[in-house]
C-alpha positions in Angstrom: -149.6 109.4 -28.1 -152.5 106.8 -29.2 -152.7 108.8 -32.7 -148.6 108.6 -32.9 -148.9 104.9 -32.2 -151.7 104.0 -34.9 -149.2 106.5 -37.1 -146.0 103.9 -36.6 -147.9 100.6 -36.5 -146.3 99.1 -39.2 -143.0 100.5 -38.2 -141.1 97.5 -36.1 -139.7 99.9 -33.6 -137.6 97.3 -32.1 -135.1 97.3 -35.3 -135.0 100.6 -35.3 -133.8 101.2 -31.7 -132.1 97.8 -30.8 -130.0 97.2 -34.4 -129.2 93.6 -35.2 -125.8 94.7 -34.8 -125.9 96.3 -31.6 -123.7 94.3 -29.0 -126.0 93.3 -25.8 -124.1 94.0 -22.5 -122.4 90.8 -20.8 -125.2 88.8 -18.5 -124.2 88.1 -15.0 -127.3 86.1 -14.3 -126.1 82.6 -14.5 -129.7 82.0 -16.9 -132.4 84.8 -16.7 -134.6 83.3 -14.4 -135.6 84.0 -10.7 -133.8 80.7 -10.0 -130.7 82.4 -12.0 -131.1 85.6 -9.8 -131.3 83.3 -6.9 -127.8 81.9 -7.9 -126.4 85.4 -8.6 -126.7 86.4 -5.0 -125.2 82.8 -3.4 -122.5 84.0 -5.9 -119.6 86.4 -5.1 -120.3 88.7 -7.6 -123.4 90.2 -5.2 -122.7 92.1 -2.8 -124.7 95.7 -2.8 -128.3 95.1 -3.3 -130.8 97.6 -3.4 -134.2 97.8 -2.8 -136.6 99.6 -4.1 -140.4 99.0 -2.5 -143.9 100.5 -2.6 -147.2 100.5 -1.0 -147.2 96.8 -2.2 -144.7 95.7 0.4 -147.4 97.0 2.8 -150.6 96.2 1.9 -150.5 92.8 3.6 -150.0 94.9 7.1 -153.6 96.2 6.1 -152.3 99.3 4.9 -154.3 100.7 1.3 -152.0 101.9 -1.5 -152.6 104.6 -3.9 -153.8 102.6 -6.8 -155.8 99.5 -7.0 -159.1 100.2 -8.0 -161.9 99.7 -5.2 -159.3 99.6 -2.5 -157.0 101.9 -2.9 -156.7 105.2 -0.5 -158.0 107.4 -3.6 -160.6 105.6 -4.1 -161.9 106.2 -0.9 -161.4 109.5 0.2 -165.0 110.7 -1.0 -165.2 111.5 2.8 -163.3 114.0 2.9 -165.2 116.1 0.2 -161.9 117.1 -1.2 -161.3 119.0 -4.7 -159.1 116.1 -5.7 -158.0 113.0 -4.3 -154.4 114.3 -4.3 -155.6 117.5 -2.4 -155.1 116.0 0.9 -151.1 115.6 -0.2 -150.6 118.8 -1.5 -149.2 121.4 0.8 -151.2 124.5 -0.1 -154.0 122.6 0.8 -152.7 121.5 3.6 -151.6 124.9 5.1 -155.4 126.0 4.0 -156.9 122.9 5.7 -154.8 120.7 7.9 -157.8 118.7 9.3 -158.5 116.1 6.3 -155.5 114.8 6.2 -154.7 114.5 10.1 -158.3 112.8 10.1 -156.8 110.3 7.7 -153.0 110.4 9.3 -155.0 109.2 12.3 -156.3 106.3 10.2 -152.6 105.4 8.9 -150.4 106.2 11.9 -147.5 104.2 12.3 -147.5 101.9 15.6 -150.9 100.3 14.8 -149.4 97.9 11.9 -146.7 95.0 11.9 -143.8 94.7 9.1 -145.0 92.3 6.4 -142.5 89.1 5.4 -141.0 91.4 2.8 -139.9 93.7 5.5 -138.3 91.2 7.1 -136.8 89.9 4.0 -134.8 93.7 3.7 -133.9 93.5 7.3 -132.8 89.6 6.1 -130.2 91.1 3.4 -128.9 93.7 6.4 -128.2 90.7 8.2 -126.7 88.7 5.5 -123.9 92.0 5.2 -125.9 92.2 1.4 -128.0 95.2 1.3 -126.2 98.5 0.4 -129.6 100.5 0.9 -133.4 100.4 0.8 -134.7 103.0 -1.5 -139.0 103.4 -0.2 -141.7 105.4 -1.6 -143.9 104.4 2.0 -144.0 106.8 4.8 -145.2 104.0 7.2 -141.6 103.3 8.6 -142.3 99.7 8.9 -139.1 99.5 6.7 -137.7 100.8 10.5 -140.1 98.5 12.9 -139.1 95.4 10.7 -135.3 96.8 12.3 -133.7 97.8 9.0 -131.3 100.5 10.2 -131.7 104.3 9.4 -128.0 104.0 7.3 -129.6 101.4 5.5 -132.7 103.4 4.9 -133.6 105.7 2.1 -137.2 106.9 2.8 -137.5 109.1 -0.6 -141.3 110.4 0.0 -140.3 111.1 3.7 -141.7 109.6 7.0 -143.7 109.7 9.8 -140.2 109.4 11.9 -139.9 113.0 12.7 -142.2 116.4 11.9 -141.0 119.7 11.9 -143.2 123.7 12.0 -143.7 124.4 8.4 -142.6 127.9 9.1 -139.7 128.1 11.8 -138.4 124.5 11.2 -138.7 123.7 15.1 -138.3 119.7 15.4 -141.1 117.4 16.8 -140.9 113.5 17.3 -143.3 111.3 16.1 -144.7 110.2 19.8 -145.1 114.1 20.0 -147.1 114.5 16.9 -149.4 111.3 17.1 -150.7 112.1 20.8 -151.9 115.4 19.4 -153.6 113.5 16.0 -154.6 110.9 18.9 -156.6 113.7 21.0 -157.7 115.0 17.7 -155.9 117.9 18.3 -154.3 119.8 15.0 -150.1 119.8 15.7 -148.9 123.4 16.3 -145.6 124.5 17.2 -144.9 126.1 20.8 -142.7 128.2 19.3 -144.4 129.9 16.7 -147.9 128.7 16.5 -148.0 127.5 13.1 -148.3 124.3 11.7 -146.6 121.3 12.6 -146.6 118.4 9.8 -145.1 115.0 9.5 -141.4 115.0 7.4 -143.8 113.2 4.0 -143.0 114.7 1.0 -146.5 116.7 -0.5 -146.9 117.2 -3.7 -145.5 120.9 -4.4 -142.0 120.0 -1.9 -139.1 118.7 -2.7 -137.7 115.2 -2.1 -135.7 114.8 0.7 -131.9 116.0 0.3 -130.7 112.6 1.4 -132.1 111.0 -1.6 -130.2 113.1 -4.2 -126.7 112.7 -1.6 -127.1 108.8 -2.1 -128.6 107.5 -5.5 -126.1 108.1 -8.0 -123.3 106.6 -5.5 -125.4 104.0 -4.7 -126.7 102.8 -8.0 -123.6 103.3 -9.3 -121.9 100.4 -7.2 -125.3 98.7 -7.2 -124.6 95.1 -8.1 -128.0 94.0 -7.8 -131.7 95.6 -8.0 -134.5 94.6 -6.6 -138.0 96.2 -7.0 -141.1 95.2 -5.2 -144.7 96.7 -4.9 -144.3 99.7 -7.0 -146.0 100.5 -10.3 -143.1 102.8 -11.2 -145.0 105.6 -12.3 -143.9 108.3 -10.0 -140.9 110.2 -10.7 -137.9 110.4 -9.9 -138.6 107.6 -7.6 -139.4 105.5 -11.0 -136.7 106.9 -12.9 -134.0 104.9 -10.4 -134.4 101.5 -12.5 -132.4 103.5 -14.8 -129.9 104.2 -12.6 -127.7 101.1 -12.5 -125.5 100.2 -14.6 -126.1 98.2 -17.9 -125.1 95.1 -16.7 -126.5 94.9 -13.1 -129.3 92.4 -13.3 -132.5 93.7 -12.1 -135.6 91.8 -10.1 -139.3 92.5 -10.0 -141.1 91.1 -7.5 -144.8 92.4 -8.1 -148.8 91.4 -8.8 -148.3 92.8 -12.7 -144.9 93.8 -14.5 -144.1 97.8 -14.3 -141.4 100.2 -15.6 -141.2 98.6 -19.1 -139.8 100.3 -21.9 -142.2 102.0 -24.7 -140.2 101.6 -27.8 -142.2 104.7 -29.1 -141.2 106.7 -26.5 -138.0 106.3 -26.7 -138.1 106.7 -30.4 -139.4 109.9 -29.6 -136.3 110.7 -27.4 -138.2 109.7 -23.7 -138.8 107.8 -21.5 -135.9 105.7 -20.4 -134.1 102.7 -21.1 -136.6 100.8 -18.9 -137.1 96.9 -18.1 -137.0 93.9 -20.4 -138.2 90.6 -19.4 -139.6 89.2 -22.4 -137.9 90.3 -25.8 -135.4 88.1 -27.2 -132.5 90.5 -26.4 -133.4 90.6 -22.4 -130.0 89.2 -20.7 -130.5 91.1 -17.3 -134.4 91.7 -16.3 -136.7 89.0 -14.2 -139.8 89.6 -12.9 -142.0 87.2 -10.5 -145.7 87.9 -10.5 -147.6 87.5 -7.6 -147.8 88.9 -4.0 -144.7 90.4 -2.7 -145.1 88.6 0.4 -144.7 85.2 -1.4 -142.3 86.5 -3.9 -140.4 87.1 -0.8 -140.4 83.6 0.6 -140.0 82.4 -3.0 -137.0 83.7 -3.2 -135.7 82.9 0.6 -136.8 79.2 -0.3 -134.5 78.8 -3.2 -131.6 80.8 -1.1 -131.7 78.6 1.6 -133.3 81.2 3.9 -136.7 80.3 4.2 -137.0 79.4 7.8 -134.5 81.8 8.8 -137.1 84.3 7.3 -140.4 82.5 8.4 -138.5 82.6 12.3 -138.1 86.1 12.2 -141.7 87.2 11.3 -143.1 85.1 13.9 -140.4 86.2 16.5 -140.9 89.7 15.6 -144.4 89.8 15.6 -144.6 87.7 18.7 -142.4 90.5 20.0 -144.9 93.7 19.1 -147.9 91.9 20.4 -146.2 91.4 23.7 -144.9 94.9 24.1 -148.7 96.5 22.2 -150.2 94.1 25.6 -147.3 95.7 27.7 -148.1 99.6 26.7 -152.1 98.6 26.7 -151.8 97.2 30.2 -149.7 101.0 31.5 -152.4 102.6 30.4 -155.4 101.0 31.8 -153.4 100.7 35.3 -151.2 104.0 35.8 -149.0 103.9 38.9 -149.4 105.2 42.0 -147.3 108.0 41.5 -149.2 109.0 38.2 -152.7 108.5 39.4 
């Protein structure tokens, strides 16, 4: 690719794909700004947002993504000793040797981390009778702590939520699975002795059926998109920026811009139409650089919703402490009739 792009350097591949007399698809945005998107949703013409989040919604909870050099969970799975750093998500290996990644599944359980302020801000647009769906690569179901509601929910690398036998299908909660990786104990299946694994998608399955029942519907009627914490560089969860139609505005809240087009890729025929935000023909693309979290209250500030927002992290927070306290104190002082 390096050698085809020294090759058409002094091509200007931006005539050749977007033609002077090419007509640009009408703009909705008010002006293409995040104040413009901001006035787009007070509008009437917004009313089925989607959003699309990564690990980057939760790494303010204090859970690592995939990524970021020095932090991120492949960085640091040395531990392990694993062939790959991908090894402990890929099935076969899992089936081979189930014990690294319940070591680390023990490390990530859901239960011992709170919904960030973006997860609020989804459960915000549910409220506000604006969010046609949340589309998540995480499988830390804070998406479903934060109170989003499992219609509303897309979880498109699967979840922690439920497990099931890898070979006779047998269903197994999460309570059920997490006092077994709790005890240390590998999951097996009473039924067939096999075993059991969390419902996240390995590499080597296939993403969840629910995913392909609801994208093209939902992207299709989507009248707004906005992505947050996501590189975009896993497919087909990536490919979904795509998937809207050409004149649905589209929002990236992130720490660096993502799912840009490569004019010499799509010269060559691939990759996608992609995101604009900076060419003289972007009409529909915005992106806001910095840390989800205060992209999040960025954007509730200029809608009016800041405190609303602000209220409901504290309450809900408030809320898990009191119950964590709650389940701490059962445990440590068992009743009577359990002693």
């Amino acid at each position: 690719v390096d050698q085809l792009k020294n090759l058409f350097s002094t091509i200007n591949l931006g005539e050749l794909i977007n033609k002077d007399n090419e007509e640009k698809p009408e703009q909705l945005l008010p002006e293409v700004t995040f104040k413009g998107v901001a006035e787009y949703i007070k509008s009437d013409k917004c009313k089925n947002i989607i959003v699309m989040c990564g690990a980057g919604i939760s790494t303010a909870a204090g859970i690592p993504d995939f990524r970021t050099p020095g932090t991120g969970l492949y960085d640091n799975l040395q531990k392990y000793e694993l062939p790959s750093p991908q090894a402990i998500f890929e099935i076969n290996f899992f089936k081979e040797n189930p014990q690294p990644f319940y070591t680390l599944a023990k490390e990530l359980y859901p239960g011992s981390f709170k919904p960030t302020t973006c997860h609020y801000f989804i459960k915000l647009l549910e409220q506000k009778g604006l969010l046609r769906r949340a589309y998540t690569q995480n499988i830390d179901t804070l998406e479903r702590v934060a109170g989003v509601g499992g219609d509303k929910l897309v979880e498109a690398h699967g979840t922690f939520h439920t497990a099931h036998c890898v070979q006779c299908r047998m269903e197994y909660s999460q309570d059920w699975v997490k006092e077994k990786v709790f005890k240390d104990e590998i999951p097996h299946c009473k039924d067939c002795e096999e075993l059991v694994k969390p419902d996240i998608v390995f590499f080597g399955e296939p993403l969840p059926r629910r995913f392909f029942n609801l994208r093209y519907e939902d992207f299709r009627l989507c009248d707004l998109l906005i992505v947050m914490g996501t590189s975009l560089k896993v497919h087909p969860f990536a490919s979904l920026v795509d998937g809207v139609e050409d004149t649905t505005p589209r929002l990236l809240i992130n720490r660096e811009k993502c799912g840009e087009s490569d004019p010499l890729m799509k010269l060559l025929g691939g990759g996608g139409a992609g995101m604009d935000f900076d060419s003289d023909k972007a009409y529909r693309d915005v992106c806001w650089l910095g840390d989800c979290d205060d992209g999040c209250l960025a954007l509730a500030d200029l809608l009016g919703w800041k405190n609303e927002l602000k209220t409901m992290v504290c309450n809900q927070h408030k809320e898990i402490d009191q119950n964590s306290q709650a389940t701490a104190s059962k445990e440590k002082c068992p009743s009577k009739k359990s002693a």
